[in-house]
C-alpha positions, 0 to 999 in steps of 0.5 A: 378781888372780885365780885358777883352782881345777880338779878334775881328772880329768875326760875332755874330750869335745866340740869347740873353735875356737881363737882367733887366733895371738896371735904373728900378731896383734902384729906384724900390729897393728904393721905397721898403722903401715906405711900411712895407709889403713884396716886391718881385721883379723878374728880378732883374739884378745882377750887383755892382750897384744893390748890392751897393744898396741893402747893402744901404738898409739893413743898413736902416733896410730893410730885404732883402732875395735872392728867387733864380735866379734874385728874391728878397724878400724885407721888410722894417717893421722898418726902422731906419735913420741911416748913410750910407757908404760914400764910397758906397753912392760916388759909385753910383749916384742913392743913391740919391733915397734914400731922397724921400721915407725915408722923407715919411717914416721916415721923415729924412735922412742924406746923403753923397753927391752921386758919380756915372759916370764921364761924367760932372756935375750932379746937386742935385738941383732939387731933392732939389727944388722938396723936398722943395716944398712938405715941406722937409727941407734941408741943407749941412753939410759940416763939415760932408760933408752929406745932412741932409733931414728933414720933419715933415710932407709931403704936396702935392704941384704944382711942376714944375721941373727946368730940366727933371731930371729922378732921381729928377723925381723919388724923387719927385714921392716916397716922393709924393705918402704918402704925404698929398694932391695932387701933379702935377708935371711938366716937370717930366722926362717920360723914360721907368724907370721913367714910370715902377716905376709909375706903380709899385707904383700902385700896391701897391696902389699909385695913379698916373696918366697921366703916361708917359707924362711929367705932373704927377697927385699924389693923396697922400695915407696914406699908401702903401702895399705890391706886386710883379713885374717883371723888365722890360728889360733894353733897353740900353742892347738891344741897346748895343747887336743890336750895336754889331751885327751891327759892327760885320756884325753878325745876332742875336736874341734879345728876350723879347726886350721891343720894345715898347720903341724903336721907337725913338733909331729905327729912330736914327739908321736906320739913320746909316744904322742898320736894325731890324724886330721885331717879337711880343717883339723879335728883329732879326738883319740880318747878313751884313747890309749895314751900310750906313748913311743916309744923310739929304735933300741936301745931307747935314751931317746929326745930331743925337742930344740927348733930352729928352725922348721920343727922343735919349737918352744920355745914347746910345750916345757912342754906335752909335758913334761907330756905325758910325765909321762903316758906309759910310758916315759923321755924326754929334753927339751932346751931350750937357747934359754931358761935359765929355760923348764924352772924350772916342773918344781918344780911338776910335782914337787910334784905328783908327777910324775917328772921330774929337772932335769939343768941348766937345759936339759935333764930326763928324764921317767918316766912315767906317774905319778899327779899329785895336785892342788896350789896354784901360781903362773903363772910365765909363758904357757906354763908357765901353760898347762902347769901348767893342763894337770897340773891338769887330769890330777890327782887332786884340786883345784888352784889356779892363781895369776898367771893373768893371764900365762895370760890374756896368751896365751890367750883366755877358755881357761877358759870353752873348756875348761869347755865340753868338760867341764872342771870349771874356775872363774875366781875372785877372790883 
């Protein structure tokens, strides 16, 4: 086990890349499955989910070989059903991804149920819905305790999604593309992942279109070939590093950013008072912004409120709420996808920060407040990362625990952090 131990208050200043979107990453690695040819990948982000799949793969029978710095070659020229490691399946959410190529490919798959972060209940039922629909058949075993996923053959079907799920989403589209016939699918999820996969699947002759809205065309082929592609970065990376310069009071550069997909995450946090220029696809934060939050018309405590892509995305929740701990004013958060997202705000507490829990869903937020260093424990990736960034802004030292679920969504983040000043170690327990 390891931990990190920061002293905080220390401006950032300089400049950082950020690594691959690990949510691109995994279903990316998984549609690999879809063709017997060769896959190479660039920018692949070297991180304990990223490995967790790839060890997924290999015992499906994918050949994989590293081709230096983050660059994978990957071959699926036979691959066999065969059982996977329960204990890795639990480790991560994403195994799911696993269902939709391997029904087109070789028309079954057993797998345990999939594990991944504790923020609530996170339902298989629409990867199911949407399989069945193209003609998959599925049953629990529960004696086993696996999924067992079946399908003769593939049908292209109007599907019509119960929720906008990214990962039944990317299911539905890898079993879809070498199914027979076409396929519409309906309240698909439109992330930037979601979208990156789309148009990867082109490249190896996939037929997609309407991507990035929330009505998918797929023109079934009968077979996929081989490509390359590069990752995109991860925008959550991004956010986290502009999040850090922010209650640091540090200037700092983000690089190859992917601003494109930030619009909506850039109206959230001017709300909080955070600020950026863009200068073609780098992000520059200026040193000792204001942090003032932006009330609504009549001075009322503003919401900030996820959604659906395009709108805030869940996943940064837990950094602007450590955020507005260090900005003038009151705000309201309201999370109602996940009824666990907000159980980390006992540690802000403890670390001084006004903040009262409403329900699991929602807090109000009074700041700025003075944060003082404290001993924590990692619950999941992003709350992780949150607690990192308080840490960061405290006075004093902190000591982060379980950082091994930091590390399944963030590349090497300490040794990037210490390299824009940061005063972060990484130590055994």
């Amino acid at each position: 086990m390891e931990k990190f131990v920061i002293q905080g208050c220390k401006p950032l200043s300089g400049a950082v890349t950020p690594s691959g979107n690990k949510n691109a990453a995994l279903p990316l690695l998984a549609a690999t499955l879809l063709t017997d040819q060769p896959v190479i990948l660039h920018n692949v982000p070297s991180i304990r989910d990223v490995a967790d799949m790839i060890d997924l793969l290999s015992s499906l029978g994918v050949q994989i070989a590293p081709l230096g710095g983050n660059s994978l070659r990957l071959q699926a020229g036979e691959v066999q059903a065969t059982n996977l490691d329960p204990d890795k399946c639990r480790r991560i959410r994403a195994s799911i991804l696993l269902a939709g190529p391997m029904l087109a490919r070789a028309g079954m798959l057993k797998i345990p149920p999939p594990g991944g972060d504790v923020i609530g209940r996170r339902r298989l039922d629409t990867h199911i819905l949407a399989l069945k629909t193209l003609g998959a058949q599925i049953e629990y075993e529960r004696a086993e305790q696996v999924f067992e996923f079946r399908a003769r053959n593939l049908t292209g079907a109007d599907i019509l999604l119960d929720e906008a799920s990214v990962t039944a989403t990317e299911n539905a589209i890898m079993a879809a593309v070498l199914a027979s016939g076409d396929t519409v699918l309906r309240n698909a999820a439109s992330e930037p992942h979601v979208q990156e996969l789309c148009h990867f699947l082109n490249k190896l002759g996939a037929h997609i279109e309407n991507i990035g809205s929330n009505t998918l065309h797929i023109e079934g082929v009968s077979r996929l070939y081989g490509g390359e592609h590069e990752i995109g970065p991860d925008y959550l990376e991004v956010v986290s590093f502009i999040g850090a310069a922010a209650v640091t009071h540090g200037g700092i550069t983000i690089h190859k950013a992917g601003t494109q997909y930030l619009d909506m995450i850039r109206m959230v946090f001017d709300r909080l008072g955070v600020r950026w220029e863009q200068d073609h696809d780098d992000i520059i934060i200026p040193a000792d912004q204001e942090l003032r939050i932006e009330p609504d018309l009549g001075n009322a405590i503003p919401e900030i409120k996820v959604m659906t892509w395009p709108a805030f995305p869940t996943d940064l929740m837990s950094i602007a709420i450590v955020v507005a701990t260090q900005s003038q004013g009151s705000i309201l958060f309201h999370d109602w996808m996940y009824p666990s997202r907000m159980f980390f705000i006992d540690k802000l507490v403890g670390m001084g920060a006004h903040v009262v829990l409403c329900d699991p869903h929602r807090c109000i937020v009074q700041g700025p407040t003075t944060l003082f260093g404290e001993n924590m424990e990692s619950p999941d990736i992003r709350a992780g990362m949150a607690l990192l960034l308080a840490a960061l802004a405290a006075k004093g030292k902190s000591t982060i625990r379980n950082i091994g679920q930091i590390d399944r969504g963030y590349e090497k983040v300490d040794l990037k952090l210490r390299s824009l000043g940061a005063e972060i170690e990484r130590l055994k327990e």
